[in-house]
C-alpha positions as CSV (number, residue, x, y, z in Angstrom):
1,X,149.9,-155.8,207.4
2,X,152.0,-154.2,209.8
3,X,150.6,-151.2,212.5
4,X,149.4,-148.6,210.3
5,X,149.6,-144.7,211.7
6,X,146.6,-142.7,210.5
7,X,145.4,-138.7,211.4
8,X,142.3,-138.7,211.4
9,X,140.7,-134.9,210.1
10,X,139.0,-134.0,213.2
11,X,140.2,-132.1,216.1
12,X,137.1,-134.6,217.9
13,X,139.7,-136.7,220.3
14,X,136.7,-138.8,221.4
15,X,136.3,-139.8,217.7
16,X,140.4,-140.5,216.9
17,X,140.3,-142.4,220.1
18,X,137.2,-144.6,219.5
19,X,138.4,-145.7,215.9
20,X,141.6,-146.7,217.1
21,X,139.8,-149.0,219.5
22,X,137.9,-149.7,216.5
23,X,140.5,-150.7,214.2
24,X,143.2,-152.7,215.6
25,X,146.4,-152.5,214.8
26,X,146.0,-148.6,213.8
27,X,147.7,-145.8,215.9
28,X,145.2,-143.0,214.8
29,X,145.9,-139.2,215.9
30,X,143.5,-136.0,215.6
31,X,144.3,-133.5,213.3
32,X,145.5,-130.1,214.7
33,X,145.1,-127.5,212.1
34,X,143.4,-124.0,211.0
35,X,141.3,-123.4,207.8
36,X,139.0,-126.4,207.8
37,X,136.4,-126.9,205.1
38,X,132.9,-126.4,205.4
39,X,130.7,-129.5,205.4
40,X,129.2,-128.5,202.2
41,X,128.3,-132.2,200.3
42,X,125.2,-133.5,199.1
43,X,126.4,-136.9,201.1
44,X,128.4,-138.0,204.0
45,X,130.7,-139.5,201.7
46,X,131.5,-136.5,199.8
47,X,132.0,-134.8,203.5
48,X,134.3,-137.2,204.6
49,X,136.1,-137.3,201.6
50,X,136.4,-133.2,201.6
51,X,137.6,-133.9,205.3
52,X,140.0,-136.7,204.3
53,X,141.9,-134.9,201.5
54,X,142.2,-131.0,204.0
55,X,143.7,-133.8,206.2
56,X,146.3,-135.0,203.8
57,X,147.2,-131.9,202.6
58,X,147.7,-130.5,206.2
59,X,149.7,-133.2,207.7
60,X,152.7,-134.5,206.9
61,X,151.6,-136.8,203.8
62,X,153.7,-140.0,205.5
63,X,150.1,-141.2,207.1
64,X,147.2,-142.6,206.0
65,X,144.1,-140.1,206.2
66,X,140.9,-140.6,207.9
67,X,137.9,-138.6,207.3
68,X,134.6,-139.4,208.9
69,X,131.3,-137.8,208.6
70,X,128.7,-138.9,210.8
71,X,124.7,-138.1,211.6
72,X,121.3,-139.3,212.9
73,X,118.6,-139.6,211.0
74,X,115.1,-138.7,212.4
75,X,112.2,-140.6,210.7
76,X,109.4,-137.7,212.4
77,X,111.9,-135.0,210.8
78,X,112.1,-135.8,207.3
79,X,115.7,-137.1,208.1
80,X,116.7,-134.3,210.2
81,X,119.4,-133.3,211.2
82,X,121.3,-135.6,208.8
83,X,124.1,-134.1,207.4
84,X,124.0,-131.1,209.6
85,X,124.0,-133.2,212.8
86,X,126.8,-131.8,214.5
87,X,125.3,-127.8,213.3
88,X,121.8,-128.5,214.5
89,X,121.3,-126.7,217.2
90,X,122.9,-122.8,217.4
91,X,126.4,-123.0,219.2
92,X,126.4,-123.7,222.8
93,X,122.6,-124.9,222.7
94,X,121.9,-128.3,223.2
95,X,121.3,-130.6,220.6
96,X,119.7,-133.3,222.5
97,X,117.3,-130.7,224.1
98,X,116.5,-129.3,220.7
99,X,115.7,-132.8,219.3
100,X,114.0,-133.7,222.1
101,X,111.8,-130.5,222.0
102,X,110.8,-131.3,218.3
103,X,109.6,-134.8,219.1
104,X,107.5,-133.8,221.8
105,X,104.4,-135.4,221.1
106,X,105.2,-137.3,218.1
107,X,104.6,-141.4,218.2
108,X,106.8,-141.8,215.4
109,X,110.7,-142.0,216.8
110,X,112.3,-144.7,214.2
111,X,115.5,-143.2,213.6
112,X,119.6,-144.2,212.3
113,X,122.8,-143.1,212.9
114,X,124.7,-143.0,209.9
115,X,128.9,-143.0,209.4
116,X,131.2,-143.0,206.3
117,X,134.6,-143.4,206.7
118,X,137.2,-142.3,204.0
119,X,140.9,-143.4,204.5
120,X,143.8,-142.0,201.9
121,X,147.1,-143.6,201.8
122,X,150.1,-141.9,201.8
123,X,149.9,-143.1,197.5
124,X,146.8,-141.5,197.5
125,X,144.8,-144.3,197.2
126,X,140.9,-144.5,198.9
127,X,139.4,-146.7,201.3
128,X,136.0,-146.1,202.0
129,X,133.7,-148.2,205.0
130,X,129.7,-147.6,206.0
131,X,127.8,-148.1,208.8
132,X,124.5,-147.7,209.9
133,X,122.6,-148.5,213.2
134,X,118.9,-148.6,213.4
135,X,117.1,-147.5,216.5
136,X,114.6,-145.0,217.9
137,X,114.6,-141.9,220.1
138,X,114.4,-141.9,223.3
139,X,111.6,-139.8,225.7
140,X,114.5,-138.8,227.5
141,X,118.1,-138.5,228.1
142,X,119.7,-141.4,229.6
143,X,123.4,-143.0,230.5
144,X,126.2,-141.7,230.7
145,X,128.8,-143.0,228.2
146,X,129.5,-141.9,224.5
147,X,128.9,-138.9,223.5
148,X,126.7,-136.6,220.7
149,X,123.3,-138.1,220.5
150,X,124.1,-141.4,222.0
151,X,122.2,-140.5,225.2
152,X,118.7,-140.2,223.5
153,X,119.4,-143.4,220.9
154,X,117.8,-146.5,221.3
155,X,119.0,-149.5,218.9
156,X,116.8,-151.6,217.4
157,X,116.3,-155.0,219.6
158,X,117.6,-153.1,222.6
159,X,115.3,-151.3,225.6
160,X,118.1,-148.8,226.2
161,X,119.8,-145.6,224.9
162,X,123.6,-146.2,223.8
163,X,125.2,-144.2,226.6
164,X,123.8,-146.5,228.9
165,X,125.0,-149.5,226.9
166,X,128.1,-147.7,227.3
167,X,132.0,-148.3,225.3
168,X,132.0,-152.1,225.1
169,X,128.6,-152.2,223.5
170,X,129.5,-149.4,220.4
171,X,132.9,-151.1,220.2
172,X,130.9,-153.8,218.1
173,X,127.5,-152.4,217.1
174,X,127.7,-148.5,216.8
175,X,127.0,-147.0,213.3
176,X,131.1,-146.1,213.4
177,X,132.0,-150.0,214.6
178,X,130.4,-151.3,211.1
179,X,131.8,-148.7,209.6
180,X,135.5,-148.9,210.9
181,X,135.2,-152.9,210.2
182,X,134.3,-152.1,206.3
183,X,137.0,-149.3,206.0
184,X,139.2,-151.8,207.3
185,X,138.5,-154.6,205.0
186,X,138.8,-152.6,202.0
187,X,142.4,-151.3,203.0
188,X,142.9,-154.9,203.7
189,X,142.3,-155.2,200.1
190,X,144.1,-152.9,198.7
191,X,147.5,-154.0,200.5
């Protein structure tokens, strides 16, 4: 299969960027646009799926479409924040700070971040990949690479946080590496 050019719908240049290291052979492209949906599903499938398909419509239909929906999921919180990662904390308040606030005291930090990727070719046919990345959460913030919650995650067999693992390290074990391998395997498949 020859390069494939994807938008991915998300204005998040830190995500287009790390799935095109993610999935060679891709040239993948944000999505500028107005009117985006609310992340209203029951799953992160069904969000990036929504996501995928405002994508298509709003771009130029010649691409493939990426939609990615992403969270961490806090053992201690009933799942929290989950779906509603990236709304967890009131607009311009700290996420980190807030999830760090609510674990204060708790012994309990297992925790996963979770990603689904949905891709739509130009035909309209879908491409869907998984990942997930087992961990804990960190007393603290630490490292300074990544971004979102990767400063306070701990995977599992490792003694510390993801920002300090830093690029190389998430390029083949974050929750969006296993996921970006899948998605590609099944558009592999439907070439």
């Amino acid at each position: 299969m020859g390069r494939l050019r994807a938008v991915l719908a998300s204005r998040n240049a830190h995500k287009a960027r790390e799935l095109e290291r993610l999935l060679p052979g891709w040239t993948i492209e944000p999505l500028d646009a107005e009117g985006w949906p609310d992340e209203t599903g029951e799953t992160y499938y069904e969000n990036a799926l929504a996501k995928a398909r405002f994508g298509r419509d709003a771009g130029d239909g010649a691409s493939w479409t990426i939609g990615e929906d992403s969270g961490i999921e806090v053992t201690a919180l009933d799942g929290r924040p989950g779906l509603h990662s990236a709304r967890y904390a009131p607009e311009g308040a700290p996420a980190i700070a807030k999830l760090l606030g609510e674990l204060d005291g708790v012994d309990n930090r297992l925790a996963r971040f979770v990603s689904e990727l949905v891709a739509l070719a130009p035909d309209g046919r879908e491409a869907r990949g998984s990942g997930i990345l087992e961990g804990r959460i960190a007393d603290e913030a630490s490292g300074v690479e990544g971004f979102g919650y990767d400063p306070v995650f701990i995977p599992d067999g490792e003694d510390r946080t993801v920002a300090e693992l830093g690029e190389e390290w998430k390029a083949q074990h974050s929750h969006r590496a296993r996921a970006a391998r899948a998605l590609r395997n099944a558009v592999d498949r439907l070439a």
